[in-house]
C-alpha positions in Angstrom: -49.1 -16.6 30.3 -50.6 -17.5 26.8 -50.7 -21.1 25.5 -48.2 -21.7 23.0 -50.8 -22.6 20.3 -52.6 -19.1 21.3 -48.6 -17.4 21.2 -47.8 -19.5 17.6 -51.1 -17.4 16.3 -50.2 -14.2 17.4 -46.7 -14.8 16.2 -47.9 -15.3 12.9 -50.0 -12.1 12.9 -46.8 -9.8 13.6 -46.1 -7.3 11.3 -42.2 -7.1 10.5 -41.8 -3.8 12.7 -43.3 -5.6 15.6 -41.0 -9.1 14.9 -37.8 -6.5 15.0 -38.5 -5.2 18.5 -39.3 -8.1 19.9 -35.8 -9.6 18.3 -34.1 -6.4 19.4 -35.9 -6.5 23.3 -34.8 -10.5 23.0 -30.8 -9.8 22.1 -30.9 -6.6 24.3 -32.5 -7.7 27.6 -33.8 -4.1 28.4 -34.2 -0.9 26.0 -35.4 3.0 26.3 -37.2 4.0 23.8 -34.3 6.1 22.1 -32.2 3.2 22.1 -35.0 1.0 20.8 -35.5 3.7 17.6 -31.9 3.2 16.6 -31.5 -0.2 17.2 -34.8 -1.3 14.9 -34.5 2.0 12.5 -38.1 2.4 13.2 -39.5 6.2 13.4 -40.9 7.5 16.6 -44.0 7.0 15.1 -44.0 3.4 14.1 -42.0 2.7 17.1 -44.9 4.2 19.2 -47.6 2.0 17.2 -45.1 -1.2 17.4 -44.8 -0.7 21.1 -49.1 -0.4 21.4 -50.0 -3.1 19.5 -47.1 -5.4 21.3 -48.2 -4.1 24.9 -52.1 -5.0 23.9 -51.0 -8.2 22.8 -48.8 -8.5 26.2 -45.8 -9.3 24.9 -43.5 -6.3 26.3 -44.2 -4.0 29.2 -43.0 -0.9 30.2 -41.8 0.6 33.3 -40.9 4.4 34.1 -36.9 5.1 36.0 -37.3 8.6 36.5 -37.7 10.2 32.7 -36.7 6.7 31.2 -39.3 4.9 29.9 -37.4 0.9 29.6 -39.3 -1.9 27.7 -38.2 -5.6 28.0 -40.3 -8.5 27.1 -42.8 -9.9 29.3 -43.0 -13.8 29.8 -45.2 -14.3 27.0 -43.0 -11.9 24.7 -39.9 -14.1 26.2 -41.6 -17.4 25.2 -42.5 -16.0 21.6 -39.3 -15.3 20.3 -38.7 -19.1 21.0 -41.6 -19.9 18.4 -40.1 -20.2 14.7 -41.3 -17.5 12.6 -43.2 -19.0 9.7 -42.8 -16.8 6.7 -46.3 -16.2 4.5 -48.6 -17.6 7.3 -50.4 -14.8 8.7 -53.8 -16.2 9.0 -54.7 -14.2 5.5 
């Protein structure tokens, strides 16, 4: 797992699609990808970056059930969301 200094950085970096999966993964345990698109009113297309950049950055993984594909956070993603979000600090 990340430090939390290392996890505070990367938090600040987040776009605001990538801070409303991680929120939706964090309130919902366990999402498809369908279910993820309606519950953060992304498009499949930002949905598909959002899900890149946040598995690059290892804060969700994926597993396959079949023709499922679920996303939940991964320890680092779980220990994120605990990190307050500090509006206009993104490191720019």
């Amino acid at each position: 797992m990340l430090c939390r200094n290392c996890l505070g950085e990367i938090k600040r970096r987040l776009s605001e699609d990538d801070q409303k999966l991680l929120s939706a993964l964090n309130d919902k345990g366990v999402l498809n990808k369908e279910t993820a698109s309606q519950v953060t009113k992304l498009t499949t297309s930002k949905l598909r970056d959002t899900i890149s950049r946040l598995k690059g950055a290892m804060l969700i993984e994926e597993t396959k059930i079949g023709n499922n594909i679920l996303l939940r956070l991964s320890e680092s993603g779980r220990e994120i969301t605990k990190i307050p979000f500090e509006t206009n600090q993104r490191g720019e």
